[in-house]
C-alpha positions in Angstrom: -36.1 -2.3 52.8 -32.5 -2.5 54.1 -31.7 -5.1 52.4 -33.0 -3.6 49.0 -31.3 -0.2 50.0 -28.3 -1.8 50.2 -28.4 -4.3 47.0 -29.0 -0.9 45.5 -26.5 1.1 46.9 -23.7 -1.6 46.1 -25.1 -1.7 43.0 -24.7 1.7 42.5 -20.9 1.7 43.4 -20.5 -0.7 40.9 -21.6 1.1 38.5 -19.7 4.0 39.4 -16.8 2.1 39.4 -17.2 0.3 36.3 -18.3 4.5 34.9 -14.5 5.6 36.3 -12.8 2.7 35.2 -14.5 3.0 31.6 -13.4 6.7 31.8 -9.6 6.0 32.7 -9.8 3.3 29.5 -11.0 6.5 27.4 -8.7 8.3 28.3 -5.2 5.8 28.3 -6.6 5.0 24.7 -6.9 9.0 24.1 -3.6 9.6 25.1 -1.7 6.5 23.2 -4.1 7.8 19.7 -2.3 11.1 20.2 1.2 9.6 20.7 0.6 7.7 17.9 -0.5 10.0 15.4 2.6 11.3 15.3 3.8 8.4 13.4 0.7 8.7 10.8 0.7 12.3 11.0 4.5 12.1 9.1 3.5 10.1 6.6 0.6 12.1 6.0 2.3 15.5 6.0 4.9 14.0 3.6 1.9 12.8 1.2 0.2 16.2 1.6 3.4 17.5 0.7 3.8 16.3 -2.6 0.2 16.1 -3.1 -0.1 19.9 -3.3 2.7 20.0 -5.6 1.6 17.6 -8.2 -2.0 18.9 -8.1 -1.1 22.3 -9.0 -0.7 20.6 -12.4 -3.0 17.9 -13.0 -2.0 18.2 -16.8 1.8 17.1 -16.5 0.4 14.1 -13.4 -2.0 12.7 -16.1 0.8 13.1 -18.9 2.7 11.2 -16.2 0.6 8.5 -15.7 0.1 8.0 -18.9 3.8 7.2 -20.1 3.6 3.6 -21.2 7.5 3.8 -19.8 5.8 4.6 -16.4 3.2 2.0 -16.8 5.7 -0.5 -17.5 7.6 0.2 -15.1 5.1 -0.5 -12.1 3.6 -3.8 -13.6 7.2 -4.8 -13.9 7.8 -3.4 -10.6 4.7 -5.5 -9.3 4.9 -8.6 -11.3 8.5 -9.2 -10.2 7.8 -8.9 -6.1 4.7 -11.5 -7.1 7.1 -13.7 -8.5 9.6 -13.5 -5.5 6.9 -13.9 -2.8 5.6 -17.2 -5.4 8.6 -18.4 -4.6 8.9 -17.4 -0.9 5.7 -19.5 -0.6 7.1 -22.5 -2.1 10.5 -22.8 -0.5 10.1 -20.6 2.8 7.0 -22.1 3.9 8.7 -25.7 4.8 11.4 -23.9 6.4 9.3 -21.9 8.3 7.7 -25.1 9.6 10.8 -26.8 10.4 11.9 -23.7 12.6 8.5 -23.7 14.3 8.4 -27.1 15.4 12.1 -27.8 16.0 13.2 -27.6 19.5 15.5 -25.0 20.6 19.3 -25.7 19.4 22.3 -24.0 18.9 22.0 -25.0 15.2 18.3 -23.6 14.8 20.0 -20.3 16.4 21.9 -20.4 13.6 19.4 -20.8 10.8 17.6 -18.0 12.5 20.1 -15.9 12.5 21.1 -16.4 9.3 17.0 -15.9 7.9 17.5 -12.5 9.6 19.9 -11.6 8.0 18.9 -9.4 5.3 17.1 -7.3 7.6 20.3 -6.1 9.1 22.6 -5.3 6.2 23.0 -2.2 4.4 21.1 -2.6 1.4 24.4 -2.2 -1.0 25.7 -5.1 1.1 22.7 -7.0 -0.1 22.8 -6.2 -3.1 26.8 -7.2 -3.4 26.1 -10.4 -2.3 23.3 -11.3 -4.7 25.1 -9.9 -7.3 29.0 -11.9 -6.3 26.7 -15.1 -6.2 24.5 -14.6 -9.5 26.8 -12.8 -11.8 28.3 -14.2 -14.9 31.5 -15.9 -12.9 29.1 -16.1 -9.9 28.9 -19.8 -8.1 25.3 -20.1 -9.0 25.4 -17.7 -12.2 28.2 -19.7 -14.1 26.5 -23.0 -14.1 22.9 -20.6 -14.9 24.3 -19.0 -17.5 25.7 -22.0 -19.5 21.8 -23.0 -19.6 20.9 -19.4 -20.9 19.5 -18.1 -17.6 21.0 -15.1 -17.1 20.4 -12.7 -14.3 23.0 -9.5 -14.4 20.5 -6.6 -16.0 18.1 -9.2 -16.6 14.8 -9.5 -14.9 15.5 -13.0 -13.2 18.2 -10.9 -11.0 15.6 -8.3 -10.4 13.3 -11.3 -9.1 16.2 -12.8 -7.0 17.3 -9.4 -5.2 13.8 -8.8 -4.4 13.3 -12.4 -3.3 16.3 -11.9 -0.7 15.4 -8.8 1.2 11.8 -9.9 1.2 12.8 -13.4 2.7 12.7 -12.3 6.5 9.4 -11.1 6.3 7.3 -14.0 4.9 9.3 -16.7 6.9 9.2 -15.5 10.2 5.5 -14.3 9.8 5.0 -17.7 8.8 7.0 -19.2 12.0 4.9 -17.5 14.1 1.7 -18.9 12.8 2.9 -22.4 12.6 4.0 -21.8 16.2 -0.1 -20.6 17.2 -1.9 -23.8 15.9 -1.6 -26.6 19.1 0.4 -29.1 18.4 -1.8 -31.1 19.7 -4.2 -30.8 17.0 -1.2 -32.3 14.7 -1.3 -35.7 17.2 -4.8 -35.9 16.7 -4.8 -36.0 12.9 -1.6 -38.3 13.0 -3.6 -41.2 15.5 -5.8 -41.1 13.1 -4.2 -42.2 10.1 -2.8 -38.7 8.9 0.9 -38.7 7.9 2.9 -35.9 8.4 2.4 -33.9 5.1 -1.3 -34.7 5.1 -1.8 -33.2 8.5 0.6 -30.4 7.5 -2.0 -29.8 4.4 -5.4 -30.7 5.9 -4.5 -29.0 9.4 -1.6 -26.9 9.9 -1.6 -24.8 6.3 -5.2 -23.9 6.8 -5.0 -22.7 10.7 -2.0 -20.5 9.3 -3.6 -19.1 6.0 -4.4 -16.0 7.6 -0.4 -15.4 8.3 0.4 -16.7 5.1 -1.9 -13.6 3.7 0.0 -11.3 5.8 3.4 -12.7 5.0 3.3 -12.7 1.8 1.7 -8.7 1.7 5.1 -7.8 4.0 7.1 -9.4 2.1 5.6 -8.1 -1.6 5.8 -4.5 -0.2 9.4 -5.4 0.9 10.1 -6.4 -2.8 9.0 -3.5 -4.5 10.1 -1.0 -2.7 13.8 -2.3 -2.9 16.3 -0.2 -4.8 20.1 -1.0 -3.9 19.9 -4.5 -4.0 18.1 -4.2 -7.3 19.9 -2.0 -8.5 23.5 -3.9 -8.0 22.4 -7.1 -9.9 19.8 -5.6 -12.4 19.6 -1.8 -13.6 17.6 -2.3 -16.5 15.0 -3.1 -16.9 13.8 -0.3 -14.6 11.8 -1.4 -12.4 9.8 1.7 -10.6 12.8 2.7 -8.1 15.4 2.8 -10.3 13.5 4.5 -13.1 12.7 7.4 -10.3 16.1 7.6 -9.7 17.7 7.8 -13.2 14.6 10.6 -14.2 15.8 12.5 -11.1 19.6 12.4 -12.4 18.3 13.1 -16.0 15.1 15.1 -16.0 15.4 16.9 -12.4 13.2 16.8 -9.6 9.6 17.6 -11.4 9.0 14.4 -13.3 10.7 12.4 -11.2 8.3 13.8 -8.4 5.6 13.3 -10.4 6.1 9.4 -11.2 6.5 9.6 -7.2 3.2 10.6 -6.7 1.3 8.0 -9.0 3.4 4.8 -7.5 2.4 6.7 -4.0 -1.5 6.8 -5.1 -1.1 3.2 -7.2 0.4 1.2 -4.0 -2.0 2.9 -1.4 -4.9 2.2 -3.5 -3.4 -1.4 -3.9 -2.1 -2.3 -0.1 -5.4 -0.9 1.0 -7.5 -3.3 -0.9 -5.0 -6.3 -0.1 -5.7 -5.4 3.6 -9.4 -5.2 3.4 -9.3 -9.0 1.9 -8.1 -10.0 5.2 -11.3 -10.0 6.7 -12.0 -12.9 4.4 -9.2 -15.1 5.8 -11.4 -16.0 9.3 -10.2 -15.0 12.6 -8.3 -17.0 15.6 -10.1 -18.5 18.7 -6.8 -17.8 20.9 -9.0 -20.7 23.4 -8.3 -23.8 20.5 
């Protein structure tokens, strides 16, 4: 009976334990939600903000939407960040490689620093230097031009500006999932035959595929939502930034706020489906 008494009673303080402990868990995770919201609740009290505005006139919104100017604009808009992140996944993803499985060296510190960049100048600054390097006398936009590929107000400059601020986000998300999948799993594959780019394809590309996803999402929001260094290289054609900003300059703050409003609805519908594929990209088993 003592014995069972006391199996019980230690029992009992386990449970009690593991009751408080859940309880201080509940709360810490309160507590950070709160802190937290504050973050969301900004973004959501900006939204709400213009939300009431515009639905006060659901006539002029749908008139809006409707412009085939507007229209144009954010397939445009959408269709030249796709393109930049194509070509992020082409040429970023072997560098991204390189960086992950290159040992530390002053000249990798370099190659780093330089990948980051763009995430540190002013977006003007950006913008200047794609626009001294691919204008008409430009080192790359001379030789271009001669071939008829001309990027200054042309929709290859709007790809290229986009494709340089976005470049940080893809190849460092990338870095970081070459750097999760074991190396050793790249020595098995090679004793067996594999050479390096068939392991690279067979086994490395498909353990990263879910930060590939990501990447490539950071770095297409990154695009489009890019105004100065757009706007340096390639004015026209508008792509959705610039033509907000030239209809607040020309038409005022109502359509302008308007067009607002639909690329705010259009991208969170959008970004939210692009998120909800990521449950089909498989999870990581952080014990491989």
């Amino acid at each position: 009976m003592a014995t069972k008494t006391g199996t019980f009673s230690g029992d009992a303080e386990i449970v009690s334990w593991r009751g408080d402990r859940g309880r201080q868990v509940d709360r810490c995770i309160a507590w950070f939600s709160i802190m937290g919201a504050a973050i969301v609740g900004l973004t959501v009290l900006a939204i709400a903000n213009i939300a009431m505005a515009e639905l006060a006139d659901p006539a002029h919104l749908l008139e809006v939407a409707a412009s085939p100017v507007v229209i144009g604009s954010i397939l445009l808009t959408f269709l030249a960040g796709a393109n930049a992140v194509l070509l992020l996944v082409l040429f970023g993803t072997p560098l991204a490689y390189v960086l992950a499985r290159s040992r530390p060296s002053r000249l990798k510190g370099i190659v780093e620093s330089i990948v980051d960049l763009p995430l540190i100048l002013p977006h003007t600054v950006a913008g200047l230097l794609v626009y001294l390097l691919f204008m008409r006398r430009g080192w790359l936009g001379a030789p271009l031009a001669e071939i008829g590929l001309a990027f200054e107000d042309a929709y290859p400059g709007t790809v290229v500006a986009m494709l340089f601020v976005a470049s940080p986000f893809f190849i460092n998300t990338m870095r970081e999932g070459f750097e999760k999948v074991p190396v050793h799993l790249e020595n098995v594959a090679r004793t067996l035959g594999a050479g390096t780019f068939t392991t690279f394809r067979t086994v490395t590309l498909p353990l990263s595929l879910r930060h590939l996803y990501s990447g490539a999402i950071f770095a297409w929001g990154r695009a489009i939502g890019e105004f100065a260094g757009v706007v340096m290289i390639a004015y026209y054609p508008f792509i959705i930034s610039t033509l907000i900003y030239y209809t607040f300059t020309t038409e005022g703050i109502r359509v302008s706020r308007s067009i607002a409003f639909v690329v705010i609805l259009v991208s969170l519908a959008v970004f939210y489906l692009l998120r909800r594929m990521t449950r089909l990209m498989g999870r990581y088993d952080d014990r491989v």
